[in-house]
Backbone of each chain as ProteinMPNN parsed JSONL, in Angstrom:
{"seq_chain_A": "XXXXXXXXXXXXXXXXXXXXXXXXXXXXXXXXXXXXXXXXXXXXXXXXXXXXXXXXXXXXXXXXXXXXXXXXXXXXXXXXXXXXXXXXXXXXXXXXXXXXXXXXXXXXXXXXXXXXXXXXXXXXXXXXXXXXXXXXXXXXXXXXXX", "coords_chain_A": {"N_chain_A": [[87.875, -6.842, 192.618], [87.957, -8.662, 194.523], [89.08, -6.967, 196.674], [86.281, -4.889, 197.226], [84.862, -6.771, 198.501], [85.959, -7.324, 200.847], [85.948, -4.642, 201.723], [83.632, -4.243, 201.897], [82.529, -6.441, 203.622], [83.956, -4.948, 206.165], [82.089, -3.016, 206.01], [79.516, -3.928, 206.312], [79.918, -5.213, 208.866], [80.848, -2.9, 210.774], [78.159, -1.975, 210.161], [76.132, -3.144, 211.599], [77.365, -3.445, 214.265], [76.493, -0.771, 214.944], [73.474, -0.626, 214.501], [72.773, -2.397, 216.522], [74.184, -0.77, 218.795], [72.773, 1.023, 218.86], [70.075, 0.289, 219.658], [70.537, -0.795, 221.956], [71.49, 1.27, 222.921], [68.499, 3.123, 222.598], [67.295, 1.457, 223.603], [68.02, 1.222, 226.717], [67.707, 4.123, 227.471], [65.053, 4.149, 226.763], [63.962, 2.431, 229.409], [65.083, 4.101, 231.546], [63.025, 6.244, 231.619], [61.58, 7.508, 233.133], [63.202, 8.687, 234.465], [64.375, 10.697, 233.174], [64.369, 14.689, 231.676], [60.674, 15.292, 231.071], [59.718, 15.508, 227.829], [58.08, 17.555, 225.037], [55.63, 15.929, 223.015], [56.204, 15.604, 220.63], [59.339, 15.725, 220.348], [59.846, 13.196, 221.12], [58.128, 11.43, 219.608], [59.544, 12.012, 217.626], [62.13, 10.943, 218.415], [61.726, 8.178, 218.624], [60.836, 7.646, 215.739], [62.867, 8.592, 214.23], [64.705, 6.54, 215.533], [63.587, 3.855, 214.646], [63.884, 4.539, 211.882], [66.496, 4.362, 211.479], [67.203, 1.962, 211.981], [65.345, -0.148, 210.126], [66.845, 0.946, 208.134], [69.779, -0.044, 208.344], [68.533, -2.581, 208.625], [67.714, -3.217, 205.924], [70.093, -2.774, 204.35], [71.598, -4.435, 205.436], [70.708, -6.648, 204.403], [70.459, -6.128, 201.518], [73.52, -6.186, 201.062], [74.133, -9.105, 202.236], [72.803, -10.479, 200.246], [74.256, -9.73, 197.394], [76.777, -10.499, 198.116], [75.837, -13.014, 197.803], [76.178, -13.576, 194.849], [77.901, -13.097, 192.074], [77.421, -11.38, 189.333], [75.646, -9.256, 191.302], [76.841, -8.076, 192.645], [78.804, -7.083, 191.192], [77.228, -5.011, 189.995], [76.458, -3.863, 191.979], [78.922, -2.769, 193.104], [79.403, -1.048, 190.604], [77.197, 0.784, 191.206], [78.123, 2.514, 193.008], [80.147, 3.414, 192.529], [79.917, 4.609, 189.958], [81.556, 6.67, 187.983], [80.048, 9.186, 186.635], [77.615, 9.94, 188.879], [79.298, 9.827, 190.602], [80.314, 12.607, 190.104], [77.74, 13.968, 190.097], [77.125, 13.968, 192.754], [79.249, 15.539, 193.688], [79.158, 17.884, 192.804], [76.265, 18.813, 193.634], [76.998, 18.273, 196.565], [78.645, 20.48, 196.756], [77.225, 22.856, 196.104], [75.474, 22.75, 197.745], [76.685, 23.128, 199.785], [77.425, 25.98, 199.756], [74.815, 27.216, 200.017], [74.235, 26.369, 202.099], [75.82, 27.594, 203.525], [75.395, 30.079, 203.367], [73.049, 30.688, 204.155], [73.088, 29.709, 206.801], [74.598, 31.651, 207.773], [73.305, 34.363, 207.123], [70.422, 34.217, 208.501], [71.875, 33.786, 211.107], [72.551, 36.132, 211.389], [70.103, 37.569, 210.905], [68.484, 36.588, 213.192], [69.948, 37.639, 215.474], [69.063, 40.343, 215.973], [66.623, 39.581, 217.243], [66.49, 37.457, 218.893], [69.216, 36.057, 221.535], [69.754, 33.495, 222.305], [69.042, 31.896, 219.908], [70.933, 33.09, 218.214], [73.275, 32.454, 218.986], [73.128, 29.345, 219.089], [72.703, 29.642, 216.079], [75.324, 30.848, 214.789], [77.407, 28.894, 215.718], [76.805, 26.7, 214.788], [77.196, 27.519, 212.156], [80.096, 28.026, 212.518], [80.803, 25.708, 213.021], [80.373, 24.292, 210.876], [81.938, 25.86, 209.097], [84.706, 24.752, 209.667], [84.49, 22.213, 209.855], [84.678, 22.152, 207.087], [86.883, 23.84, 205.724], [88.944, 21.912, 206.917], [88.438, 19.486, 205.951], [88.698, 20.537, 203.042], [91.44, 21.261, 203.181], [92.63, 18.537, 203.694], [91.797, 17.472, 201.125], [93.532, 18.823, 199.66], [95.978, 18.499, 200.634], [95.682, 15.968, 199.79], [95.204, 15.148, 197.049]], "CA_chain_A": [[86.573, -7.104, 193.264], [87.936, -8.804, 196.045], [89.619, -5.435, 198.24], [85.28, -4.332, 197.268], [84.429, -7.876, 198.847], [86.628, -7.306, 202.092], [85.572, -3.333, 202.191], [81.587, -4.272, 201.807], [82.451, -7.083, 204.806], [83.786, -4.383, 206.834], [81.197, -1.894, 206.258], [78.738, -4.86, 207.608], [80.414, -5.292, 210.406], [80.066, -1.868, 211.101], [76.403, -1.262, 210.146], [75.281, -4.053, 212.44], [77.29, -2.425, 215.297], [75.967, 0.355, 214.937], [72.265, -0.997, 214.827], [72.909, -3.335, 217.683], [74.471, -0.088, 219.64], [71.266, 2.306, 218.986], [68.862, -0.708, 220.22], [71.051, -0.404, 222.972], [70.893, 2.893, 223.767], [67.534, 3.483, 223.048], [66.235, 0.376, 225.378], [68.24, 2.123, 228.007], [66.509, 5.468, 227.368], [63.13, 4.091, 227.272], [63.937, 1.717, 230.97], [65.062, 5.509, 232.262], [62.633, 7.113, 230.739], [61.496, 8.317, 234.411], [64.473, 9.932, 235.423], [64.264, 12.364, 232.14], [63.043, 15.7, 231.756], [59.493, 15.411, 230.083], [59.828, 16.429, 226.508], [57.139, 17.566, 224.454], [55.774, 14.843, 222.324], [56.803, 16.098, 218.834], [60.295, 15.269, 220.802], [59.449, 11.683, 221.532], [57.802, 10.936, 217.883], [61.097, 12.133, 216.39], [63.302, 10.078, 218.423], [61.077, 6.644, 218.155], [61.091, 7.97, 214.305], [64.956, 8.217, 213.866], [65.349, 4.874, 215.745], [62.823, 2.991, 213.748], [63.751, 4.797, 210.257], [67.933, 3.953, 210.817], [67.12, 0.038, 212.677], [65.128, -0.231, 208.68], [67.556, 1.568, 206.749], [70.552, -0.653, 208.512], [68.874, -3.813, 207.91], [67.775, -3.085, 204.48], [70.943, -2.46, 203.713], [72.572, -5.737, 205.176], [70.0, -7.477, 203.258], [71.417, -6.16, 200.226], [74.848, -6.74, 200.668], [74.212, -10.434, 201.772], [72.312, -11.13, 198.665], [74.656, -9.576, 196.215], [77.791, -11.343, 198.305], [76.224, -14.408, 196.863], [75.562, -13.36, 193.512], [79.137, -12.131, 191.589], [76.741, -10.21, 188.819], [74.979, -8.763, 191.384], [78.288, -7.548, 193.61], [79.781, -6.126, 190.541], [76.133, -3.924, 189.843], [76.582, -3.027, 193.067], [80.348, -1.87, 192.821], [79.361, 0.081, 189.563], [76.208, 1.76, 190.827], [78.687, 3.008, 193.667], [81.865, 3.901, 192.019], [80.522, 5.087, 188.786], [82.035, 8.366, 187.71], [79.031, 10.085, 186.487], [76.935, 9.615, 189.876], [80.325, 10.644, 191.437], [80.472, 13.932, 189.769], [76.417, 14.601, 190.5], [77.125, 14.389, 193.975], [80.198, 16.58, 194.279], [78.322, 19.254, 192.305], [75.204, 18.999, 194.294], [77.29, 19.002, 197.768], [79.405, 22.156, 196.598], [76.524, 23.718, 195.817], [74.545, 22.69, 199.07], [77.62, 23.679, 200.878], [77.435, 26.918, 199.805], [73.504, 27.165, 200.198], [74.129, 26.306, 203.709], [76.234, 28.748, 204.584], [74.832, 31.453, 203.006], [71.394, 30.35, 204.572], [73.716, 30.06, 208.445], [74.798, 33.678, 208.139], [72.079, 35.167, 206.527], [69.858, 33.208, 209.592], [72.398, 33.955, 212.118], [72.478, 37.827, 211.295], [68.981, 38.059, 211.324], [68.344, 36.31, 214.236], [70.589, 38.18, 216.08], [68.336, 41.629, 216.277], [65.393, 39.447, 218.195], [67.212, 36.22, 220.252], [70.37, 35.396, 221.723], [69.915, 31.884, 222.029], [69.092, 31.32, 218.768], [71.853, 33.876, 217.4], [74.755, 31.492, 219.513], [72.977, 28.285, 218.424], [73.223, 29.84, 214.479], [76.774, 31.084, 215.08], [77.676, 27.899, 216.244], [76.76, 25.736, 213.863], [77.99, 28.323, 211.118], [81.105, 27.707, 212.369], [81.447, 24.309, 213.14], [80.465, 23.622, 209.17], [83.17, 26.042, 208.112], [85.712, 23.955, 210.453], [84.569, 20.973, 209.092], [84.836, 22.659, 205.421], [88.561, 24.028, 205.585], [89.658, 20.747, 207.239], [88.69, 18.757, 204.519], [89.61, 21.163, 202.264], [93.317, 21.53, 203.268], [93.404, 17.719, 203.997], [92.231, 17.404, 199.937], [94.438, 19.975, 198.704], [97.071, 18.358, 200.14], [96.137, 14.196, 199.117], [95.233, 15.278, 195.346]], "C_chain_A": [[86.75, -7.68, 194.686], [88.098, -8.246, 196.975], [87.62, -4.791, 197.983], [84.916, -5.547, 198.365], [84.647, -7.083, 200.416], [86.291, -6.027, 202.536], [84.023, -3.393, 202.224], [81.153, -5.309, 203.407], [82.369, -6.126, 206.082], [82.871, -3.305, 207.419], [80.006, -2.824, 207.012], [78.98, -4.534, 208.473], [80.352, -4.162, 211.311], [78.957, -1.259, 211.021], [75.535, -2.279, 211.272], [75.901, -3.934, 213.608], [76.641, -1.363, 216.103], [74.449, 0.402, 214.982], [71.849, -1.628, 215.935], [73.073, -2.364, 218.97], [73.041, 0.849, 219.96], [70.677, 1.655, 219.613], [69.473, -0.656, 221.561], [70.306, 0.795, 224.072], [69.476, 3.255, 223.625], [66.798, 2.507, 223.79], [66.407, 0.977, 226.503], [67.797, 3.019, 228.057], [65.404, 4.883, 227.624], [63.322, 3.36, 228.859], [64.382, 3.255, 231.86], [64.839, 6.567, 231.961], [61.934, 8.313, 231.85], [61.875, 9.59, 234.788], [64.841, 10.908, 234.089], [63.671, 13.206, 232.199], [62.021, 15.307, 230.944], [60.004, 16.283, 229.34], [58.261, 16.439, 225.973], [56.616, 15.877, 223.436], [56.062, 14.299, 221.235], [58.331, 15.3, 219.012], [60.683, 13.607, 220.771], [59.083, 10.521, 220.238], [58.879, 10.983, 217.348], [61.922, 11.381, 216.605], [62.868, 8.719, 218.233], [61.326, 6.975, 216.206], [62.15, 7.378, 213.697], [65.376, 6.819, 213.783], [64.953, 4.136, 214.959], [63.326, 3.05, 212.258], [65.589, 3.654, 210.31], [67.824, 2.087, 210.997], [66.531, -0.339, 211.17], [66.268, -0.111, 207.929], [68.7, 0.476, 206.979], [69.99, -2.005, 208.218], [68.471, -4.301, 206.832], [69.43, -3.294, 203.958], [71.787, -3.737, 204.215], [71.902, -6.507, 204.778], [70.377, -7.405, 202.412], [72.701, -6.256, 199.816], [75.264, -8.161, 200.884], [73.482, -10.77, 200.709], [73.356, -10.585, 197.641], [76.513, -10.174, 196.491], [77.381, -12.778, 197.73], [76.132, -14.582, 195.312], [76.835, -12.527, 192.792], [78.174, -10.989, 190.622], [76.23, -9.041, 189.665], [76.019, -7.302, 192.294], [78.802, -6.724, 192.923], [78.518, -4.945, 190.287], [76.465, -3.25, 190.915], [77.654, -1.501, 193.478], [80.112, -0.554, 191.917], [78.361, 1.259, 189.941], [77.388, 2.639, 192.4], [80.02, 3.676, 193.534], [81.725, 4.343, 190.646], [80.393, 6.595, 188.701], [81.128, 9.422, 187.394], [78.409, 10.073, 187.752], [77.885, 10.174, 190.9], [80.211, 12.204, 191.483], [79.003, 14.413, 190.112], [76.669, 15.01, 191.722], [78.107, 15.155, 194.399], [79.743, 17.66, 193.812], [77.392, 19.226, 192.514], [75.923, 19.514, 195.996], [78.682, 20.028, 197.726], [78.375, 22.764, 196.726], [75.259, 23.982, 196.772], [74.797, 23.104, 199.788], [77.542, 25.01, 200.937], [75.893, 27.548, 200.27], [73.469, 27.161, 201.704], [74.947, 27.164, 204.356], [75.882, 29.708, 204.381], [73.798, 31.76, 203.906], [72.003, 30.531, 205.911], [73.813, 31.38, 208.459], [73.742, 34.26, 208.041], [70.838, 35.17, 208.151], [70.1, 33.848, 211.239], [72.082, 35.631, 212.318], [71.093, 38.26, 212.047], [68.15, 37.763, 213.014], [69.049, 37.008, 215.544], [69.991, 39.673, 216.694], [66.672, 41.201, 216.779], [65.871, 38.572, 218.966], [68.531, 36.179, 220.533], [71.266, 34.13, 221.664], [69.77, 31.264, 220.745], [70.258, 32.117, 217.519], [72.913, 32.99, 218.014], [74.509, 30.002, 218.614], [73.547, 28.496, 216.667], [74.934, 30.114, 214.306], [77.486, 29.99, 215.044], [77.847, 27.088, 215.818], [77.355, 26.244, 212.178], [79.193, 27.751, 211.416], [82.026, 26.493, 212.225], [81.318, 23.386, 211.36], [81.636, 24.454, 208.81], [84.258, 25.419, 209.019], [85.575, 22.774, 209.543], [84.892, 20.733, 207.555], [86.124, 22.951, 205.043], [89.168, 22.612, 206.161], [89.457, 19.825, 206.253], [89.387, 19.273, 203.281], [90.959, 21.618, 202.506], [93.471, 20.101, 203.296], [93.099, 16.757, 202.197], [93.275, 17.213, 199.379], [95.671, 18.866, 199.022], [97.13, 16.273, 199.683], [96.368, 14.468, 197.97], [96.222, 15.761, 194.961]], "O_chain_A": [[86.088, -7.415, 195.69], [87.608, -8.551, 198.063], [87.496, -3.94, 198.864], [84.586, -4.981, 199.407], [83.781, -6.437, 201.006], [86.249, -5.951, 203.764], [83.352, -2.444, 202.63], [80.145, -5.192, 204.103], [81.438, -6.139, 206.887], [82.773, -2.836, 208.553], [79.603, -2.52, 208.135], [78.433, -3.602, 209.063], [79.907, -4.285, 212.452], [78.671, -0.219, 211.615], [74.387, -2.035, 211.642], [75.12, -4.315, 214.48], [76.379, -1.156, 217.288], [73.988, 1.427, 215.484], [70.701, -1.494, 216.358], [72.499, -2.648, 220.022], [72.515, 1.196, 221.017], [70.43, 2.282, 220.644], [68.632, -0.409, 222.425], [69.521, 1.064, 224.981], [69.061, 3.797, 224.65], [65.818, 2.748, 224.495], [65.503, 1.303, 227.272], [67.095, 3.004, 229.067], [64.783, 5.08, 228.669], [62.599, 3.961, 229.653], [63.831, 3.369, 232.954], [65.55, 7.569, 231.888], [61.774, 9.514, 231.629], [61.462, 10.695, 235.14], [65.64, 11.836, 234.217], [62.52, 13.127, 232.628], [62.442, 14.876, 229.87], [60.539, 17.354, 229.625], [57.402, 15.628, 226.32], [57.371, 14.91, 223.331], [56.174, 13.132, 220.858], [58.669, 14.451, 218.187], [61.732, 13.077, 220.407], [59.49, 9.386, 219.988], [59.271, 10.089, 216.598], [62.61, 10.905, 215.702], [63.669, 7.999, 217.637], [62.145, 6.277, 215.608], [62.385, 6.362, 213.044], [65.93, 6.131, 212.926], [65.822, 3.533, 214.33], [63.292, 2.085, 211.494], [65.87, 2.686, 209.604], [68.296, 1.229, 210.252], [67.389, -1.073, 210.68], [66.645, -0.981, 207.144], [68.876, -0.167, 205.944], [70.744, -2.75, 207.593], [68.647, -5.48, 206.526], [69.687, -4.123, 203.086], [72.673, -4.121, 203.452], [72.545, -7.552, 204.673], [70.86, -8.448, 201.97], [73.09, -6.377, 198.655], [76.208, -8.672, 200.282], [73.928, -11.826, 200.26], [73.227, -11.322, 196.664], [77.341, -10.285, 195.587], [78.2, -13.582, 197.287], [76.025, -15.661, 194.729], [76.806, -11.303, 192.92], [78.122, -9.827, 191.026], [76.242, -7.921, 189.154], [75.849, -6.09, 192.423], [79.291, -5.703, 193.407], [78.954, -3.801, 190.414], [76.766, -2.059, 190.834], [77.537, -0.321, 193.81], [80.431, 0.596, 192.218], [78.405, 2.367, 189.406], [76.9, 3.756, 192.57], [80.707, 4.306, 194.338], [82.727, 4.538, 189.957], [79.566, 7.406, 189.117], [81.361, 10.548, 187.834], [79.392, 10.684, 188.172], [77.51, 10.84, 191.866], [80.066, 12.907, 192.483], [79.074, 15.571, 190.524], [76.535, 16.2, 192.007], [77.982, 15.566, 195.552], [79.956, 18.627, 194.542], [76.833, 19.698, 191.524], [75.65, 20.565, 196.575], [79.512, 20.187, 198.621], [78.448, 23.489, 197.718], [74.405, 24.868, 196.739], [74.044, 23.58, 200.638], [77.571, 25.484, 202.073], [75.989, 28.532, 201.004], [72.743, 27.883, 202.388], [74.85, 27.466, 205.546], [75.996, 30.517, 205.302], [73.629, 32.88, 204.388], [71.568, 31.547, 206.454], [73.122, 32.138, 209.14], [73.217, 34.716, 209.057], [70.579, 36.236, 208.71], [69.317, 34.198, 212.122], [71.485, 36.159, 213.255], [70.881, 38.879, 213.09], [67.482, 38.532, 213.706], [68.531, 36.799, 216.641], [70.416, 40.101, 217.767], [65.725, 41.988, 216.777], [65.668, 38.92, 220.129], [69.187, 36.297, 219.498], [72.403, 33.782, 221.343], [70.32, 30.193, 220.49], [70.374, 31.811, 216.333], [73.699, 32.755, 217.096], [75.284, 29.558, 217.766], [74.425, 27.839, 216.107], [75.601, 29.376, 213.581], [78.387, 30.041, 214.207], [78.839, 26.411, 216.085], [77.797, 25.507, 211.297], [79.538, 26.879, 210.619], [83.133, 26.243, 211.748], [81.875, 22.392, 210.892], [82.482, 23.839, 208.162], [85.114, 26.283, 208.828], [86.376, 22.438, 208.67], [85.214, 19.707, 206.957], [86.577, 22.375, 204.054], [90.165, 22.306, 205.506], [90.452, 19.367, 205.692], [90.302, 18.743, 202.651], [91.428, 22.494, 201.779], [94.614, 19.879, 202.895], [93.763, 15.768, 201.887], [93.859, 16.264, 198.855], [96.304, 18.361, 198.095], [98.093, 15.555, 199.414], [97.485, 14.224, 197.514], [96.4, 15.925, 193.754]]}, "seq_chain_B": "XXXXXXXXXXXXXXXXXXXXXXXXXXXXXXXXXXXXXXXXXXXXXXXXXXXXXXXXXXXXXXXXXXXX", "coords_chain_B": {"N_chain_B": [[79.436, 16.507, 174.046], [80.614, 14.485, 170.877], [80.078, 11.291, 169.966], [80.709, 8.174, 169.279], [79.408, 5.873, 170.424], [76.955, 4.685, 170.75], [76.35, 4.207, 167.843], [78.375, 1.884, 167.597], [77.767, 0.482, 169.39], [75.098, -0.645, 168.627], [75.526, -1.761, 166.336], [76.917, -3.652, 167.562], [74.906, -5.764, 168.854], [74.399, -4.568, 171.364], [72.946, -3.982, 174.593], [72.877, -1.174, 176.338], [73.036, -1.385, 179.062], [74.634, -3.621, 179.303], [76.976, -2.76, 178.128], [77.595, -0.828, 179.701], [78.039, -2.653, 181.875], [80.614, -4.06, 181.246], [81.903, -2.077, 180.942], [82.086, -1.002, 183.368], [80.157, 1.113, 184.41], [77.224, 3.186, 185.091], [74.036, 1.978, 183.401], [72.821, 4.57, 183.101], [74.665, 6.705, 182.865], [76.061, 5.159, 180.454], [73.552, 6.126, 178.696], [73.725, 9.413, 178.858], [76.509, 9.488, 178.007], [76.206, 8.893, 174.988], [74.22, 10.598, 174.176], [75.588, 13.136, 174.468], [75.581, 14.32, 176.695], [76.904, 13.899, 178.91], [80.496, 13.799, 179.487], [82.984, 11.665, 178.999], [85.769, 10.549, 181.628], [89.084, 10.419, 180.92], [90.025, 7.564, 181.868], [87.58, 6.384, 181.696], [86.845, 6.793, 179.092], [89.35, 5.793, 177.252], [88.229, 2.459, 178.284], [86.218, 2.257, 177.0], [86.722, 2.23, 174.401], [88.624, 0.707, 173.757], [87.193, -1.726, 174.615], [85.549, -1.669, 172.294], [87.613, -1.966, 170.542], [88.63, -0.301, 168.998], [90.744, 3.211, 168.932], [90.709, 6.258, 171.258], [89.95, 8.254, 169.884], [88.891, 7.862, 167.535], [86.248, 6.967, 168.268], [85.223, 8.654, 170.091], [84.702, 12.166, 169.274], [86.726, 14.723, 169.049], [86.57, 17.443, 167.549], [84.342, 19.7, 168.266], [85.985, 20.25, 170.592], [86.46, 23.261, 173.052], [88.989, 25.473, 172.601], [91.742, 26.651, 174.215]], "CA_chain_B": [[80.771, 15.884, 173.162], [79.617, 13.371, 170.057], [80.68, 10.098, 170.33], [79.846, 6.82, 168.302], [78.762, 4.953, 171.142], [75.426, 4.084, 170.324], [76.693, 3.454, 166.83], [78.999, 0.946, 167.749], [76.98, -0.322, 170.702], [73.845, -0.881, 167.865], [76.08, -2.519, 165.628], [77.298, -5.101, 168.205], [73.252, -5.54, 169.46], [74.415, -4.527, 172.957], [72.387, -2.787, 175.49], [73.365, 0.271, 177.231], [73.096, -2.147, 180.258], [75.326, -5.245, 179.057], [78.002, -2.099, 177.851], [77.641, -0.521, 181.294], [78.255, -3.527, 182.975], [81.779, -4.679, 180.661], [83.008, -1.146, 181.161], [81.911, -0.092, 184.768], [79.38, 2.274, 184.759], [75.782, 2.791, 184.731], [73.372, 2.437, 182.06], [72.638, 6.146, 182.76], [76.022, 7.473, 182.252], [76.01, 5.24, 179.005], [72.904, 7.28, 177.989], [74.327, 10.813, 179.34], [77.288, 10.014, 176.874], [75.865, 8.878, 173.652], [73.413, 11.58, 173.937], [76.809, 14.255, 174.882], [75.524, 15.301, 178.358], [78.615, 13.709, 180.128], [81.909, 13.878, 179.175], [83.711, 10.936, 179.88], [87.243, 10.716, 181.976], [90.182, 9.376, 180.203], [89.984, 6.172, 181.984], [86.266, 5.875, 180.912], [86.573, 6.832, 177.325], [90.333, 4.405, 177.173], [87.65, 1.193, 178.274], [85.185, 1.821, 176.226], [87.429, 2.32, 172.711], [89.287, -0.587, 174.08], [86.286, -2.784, 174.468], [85.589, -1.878, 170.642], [88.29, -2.492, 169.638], [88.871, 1.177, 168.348], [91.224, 4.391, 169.568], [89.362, 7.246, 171.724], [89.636, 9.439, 168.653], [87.896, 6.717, 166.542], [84.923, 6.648, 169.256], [84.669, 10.111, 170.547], [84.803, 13.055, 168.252], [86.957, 16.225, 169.781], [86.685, 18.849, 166.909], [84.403, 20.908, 168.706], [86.546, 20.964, 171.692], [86.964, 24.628, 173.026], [90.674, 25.437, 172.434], [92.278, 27.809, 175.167]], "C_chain_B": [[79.876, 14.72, 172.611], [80.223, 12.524, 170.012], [79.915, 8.849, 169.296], [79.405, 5.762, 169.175], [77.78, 4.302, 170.76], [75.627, 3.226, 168.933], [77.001, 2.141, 166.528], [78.544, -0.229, 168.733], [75.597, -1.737, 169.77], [74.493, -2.424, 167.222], [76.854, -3.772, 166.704], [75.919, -5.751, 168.951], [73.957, -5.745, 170.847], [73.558, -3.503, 173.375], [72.863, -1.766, 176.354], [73.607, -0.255, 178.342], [74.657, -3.082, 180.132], [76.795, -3.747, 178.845], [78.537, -1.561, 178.985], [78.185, -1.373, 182.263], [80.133, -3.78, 182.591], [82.511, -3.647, 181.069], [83.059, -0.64, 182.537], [81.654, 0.929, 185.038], [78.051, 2.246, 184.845], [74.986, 3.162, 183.023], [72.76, 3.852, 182.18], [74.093, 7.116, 182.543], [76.358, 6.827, 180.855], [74.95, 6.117, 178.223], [73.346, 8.71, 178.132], [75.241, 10.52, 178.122], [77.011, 9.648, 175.275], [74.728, 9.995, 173.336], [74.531, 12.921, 173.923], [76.092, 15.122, 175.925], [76.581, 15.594, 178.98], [79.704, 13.693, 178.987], [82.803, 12.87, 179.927], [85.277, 11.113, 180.229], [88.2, 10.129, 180.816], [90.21, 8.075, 180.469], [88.91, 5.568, 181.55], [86.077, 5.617, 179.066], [87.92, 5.457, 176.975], [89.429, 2.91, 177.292], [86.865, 0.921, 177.341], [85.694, 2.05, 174.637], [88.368, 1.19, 172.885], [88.421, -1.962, 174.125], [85.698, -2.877, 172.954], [86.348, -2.212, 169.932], [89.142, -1.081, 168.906], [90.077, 2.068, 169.265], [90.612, 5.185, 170.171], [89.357, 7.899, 170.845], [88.44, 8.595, 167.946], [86.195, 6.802, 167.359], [84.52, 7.975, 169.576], [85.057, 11.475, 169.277], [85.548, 14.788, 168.997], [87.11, 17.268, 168.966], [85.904, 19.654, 167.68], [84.833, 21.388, 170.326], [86.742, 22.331, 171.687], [88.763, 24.853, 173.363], [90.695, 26.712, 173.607], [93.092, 28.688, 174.61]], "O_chain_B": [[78.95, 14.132, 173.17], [81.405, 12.87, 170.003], [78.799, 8.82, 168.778], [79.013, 4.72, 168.65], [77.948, 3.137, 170.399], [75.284, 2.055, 168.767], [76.453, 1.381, 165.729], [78.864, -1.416, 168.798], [75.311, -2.908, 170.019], [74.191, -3.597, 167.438], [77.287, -4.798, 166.18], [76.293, -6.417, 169.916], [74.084, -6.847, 171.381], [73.38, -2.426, 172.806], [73.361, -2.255, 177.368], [74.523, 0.324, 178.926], [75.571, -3.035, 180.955], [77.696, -3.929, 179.664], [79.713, -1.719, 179.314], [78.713, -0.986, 183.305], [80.925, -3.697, 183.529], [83.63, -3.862, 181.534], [83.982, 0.095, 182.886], [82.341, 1.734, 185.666], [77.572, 1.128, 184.653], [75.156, 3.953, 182.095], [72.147, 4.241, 181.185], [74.161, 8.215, 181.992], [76.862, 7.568, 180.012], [75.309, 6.77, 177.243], [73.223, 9.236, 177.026], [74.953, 11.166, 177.115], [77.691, 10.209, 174.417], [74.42, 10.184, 172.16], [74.133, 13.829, 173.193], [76.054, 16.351, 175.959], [77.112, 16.613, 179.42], [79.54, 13.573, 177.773], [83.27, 13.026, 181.055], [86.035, 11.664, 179.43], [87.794, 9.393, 179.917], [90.391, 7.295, 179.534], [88.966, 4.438, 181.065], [85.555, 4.832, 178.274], [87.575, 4.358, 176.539], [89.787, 2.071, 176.465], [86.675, -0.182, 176.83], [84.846, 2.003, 173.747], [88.893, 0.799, 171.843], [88.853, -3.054, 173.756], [85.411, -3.963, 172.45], [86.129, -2.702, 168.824], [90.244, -1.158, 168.364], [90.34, 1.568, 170.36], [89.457, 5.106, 169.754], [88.283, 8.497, 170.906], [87.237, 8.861, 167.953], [85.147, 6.652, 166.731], [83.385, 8.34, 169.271], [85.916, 11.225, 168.431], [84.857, 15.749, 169.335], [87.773, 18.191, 169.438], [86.57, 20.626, 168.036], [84.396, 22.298, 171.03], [87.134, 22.854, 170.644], [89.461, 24.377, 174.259], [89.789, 27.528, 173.776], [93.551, 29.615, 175.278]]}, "name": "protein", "num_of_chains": 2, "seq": "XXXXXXXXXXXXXXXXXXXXXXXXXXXXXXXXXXXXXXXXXXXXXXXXXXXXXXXXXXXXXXXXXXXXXXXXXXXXXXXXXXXXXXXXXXXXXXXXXXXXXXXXXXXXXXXXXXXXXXXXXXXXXXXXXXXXXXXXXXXXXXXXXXXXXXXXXXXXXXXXXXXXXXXXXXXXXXXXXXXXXXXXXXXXXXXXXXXXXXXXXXXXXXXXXXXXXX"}
């Protein structure tokens, strides 16, 4: 429990980086909000959105890991609802099966798109590929830990 | 896969929770395996025939494993 202790510290330490950095960057965006191109406003909703939903979600979430750092019952619930094996196996047989969903859905996408835009046949292409990059690189750097 | 979990769980008045917690899992993977949804690992089924007191044969039941 204690290497969970010292790996739940560090993940802090990095989620309140990482909340501290966005507030950052988006203060600086909005003070040079001037010198940007005008976006639509759908644009503008989404990124106030994002910021607002992750600045929540990050300090939800170091709310719940200082309350269950003082609470050993609540530290070890924690551990279990994160490391147990059934909940493991849901999610590797949901993102196999998403993985494949998504590429089927990129090609399929890309193809079609391809006999009315360009720009949106490079964009699909593009991102097709950069998931199967990201898909064989894990999968060879698996194959060869397991 | 049939298992005596529940059996043995009943007979000690533990909750699916309090068993979940001793062995390290959730109380929905203790229901998944006393019902035989899940199939537990070797290290799962070893804690929990070890926390009874029992063997994994004694606790889990593998006759109708499919033989290869």
């Amino acid at each position: 429990m204690n290497a969970y202790k010292e790996k739940m510290r560090t993940r802090m330490n990095l989620v309140s980086f990482a909340a501290a950095g966005a507030a950052l960057i988006f203060a600086g965006l909005m003070l040079y909000r001037d010198h940007l191109p005008v976006l639509p406003s759908f644009i503008k909703g989404f990124h106030i959105g994002a910021f607002i939903g992750f600045e929540v979600v990050a300090a939800w979430y170091l709310g719940k890991c200082m309350r269950a750092r003082k609470n050993d019952t609540e530290m070890k619930k924690l551990y279990i609802a994160e490391n147990d094996e059934r909940t493991g196996l849901i999610f590797r047989n949901a993102s196999t099966l998403g993985m494949s969903i998504v590429l089927i859905g990129l090609g399929v996408a890309a193809i079609v798109s391809g006999f009315f835009n360009a720009n949106v046949f490079f964009t699909l292409m593009g991102s097709l590929i950069f998931v199967l990059i990201v898909f064989y690189t894990l999968l060879i750097y698996y194959a060869r830990k397991l | 896969m049939k298992t005596r979990i529940a059996e043995l769980r009943k007979q000690q008045k533990l909750s699916q929770e309090e068993l979940g917690l001793a062995v390290g899992v959730t109380r929905q993977t203790i229901t998944s395996l006393e019902i035989g949804k899940y199939m537990a690992s070797l290290q799962l089924a070893y804690k929990i025939a070890k926390y009874f007191g029992l063997t994994i044969e004694e606790v889990f039941d593998f006759s109708d494993m499919e033989e290869l």
